[in-house]
Phi, psi and omega in degrees: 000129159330099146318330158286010177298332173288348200248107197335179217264289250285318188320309231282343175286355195236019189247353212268317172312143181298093187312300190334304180273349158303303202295302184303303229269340154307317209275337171279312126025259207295319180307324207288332210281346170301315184292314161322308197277355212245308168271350142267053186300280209300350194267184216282184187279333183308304215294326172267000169285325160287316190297297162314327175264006155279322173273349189261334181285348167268345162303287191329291220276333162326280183317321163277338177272346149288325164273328221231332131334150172269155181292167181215077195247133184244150138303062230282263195280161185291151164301173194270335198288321168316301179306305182289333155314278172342278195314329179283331172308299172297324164320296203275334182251000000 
């Protein structure tokens, strides 16, 4: 049985997305622009006020550029079925 089943078509792409990588890449977004403001203590409250809507608009944009973008996944390493091919392969010859 589907896990989407309750939930309409148009929903299921997007309930679909990889939370996980949304979530680190919000969450680093927003630690850099803390870290930004935590070096900018001496400067005025606009400048750490911008520094804050610039890291939560850059969370915004994570999010939206993960739903509305195509996946982009590269390939560091052979897959695990690939390795057990190779091997089996060395194995038998």
């Amino acid at each position: 049985m589907n896990e989407f089943s309750d939930v309409p078509a148009s929903m299921t792409a997007i309930i679909s997305i990889p939370f996980w990588g949304i979530a680190i890449k919000s969450t680093i977004a927003i630690e850099l622009a803390a870290l930004a403001c935590a070096f900018s203590h001496r400067q005025s409250a606009a400048v750490r006020h911008r520094i804050w809507v610039f890291g939560l608009a850059a969370s915004l944009v994570v999010l939206m550029a993960s739903i509305l973008l195509p996946q982009f996944k590269l390939d560091v390493l052979p897959s695990t079925m690939d390795a057990f091919k190779y091997s089996t392969a060395q194995d038998l010859g």
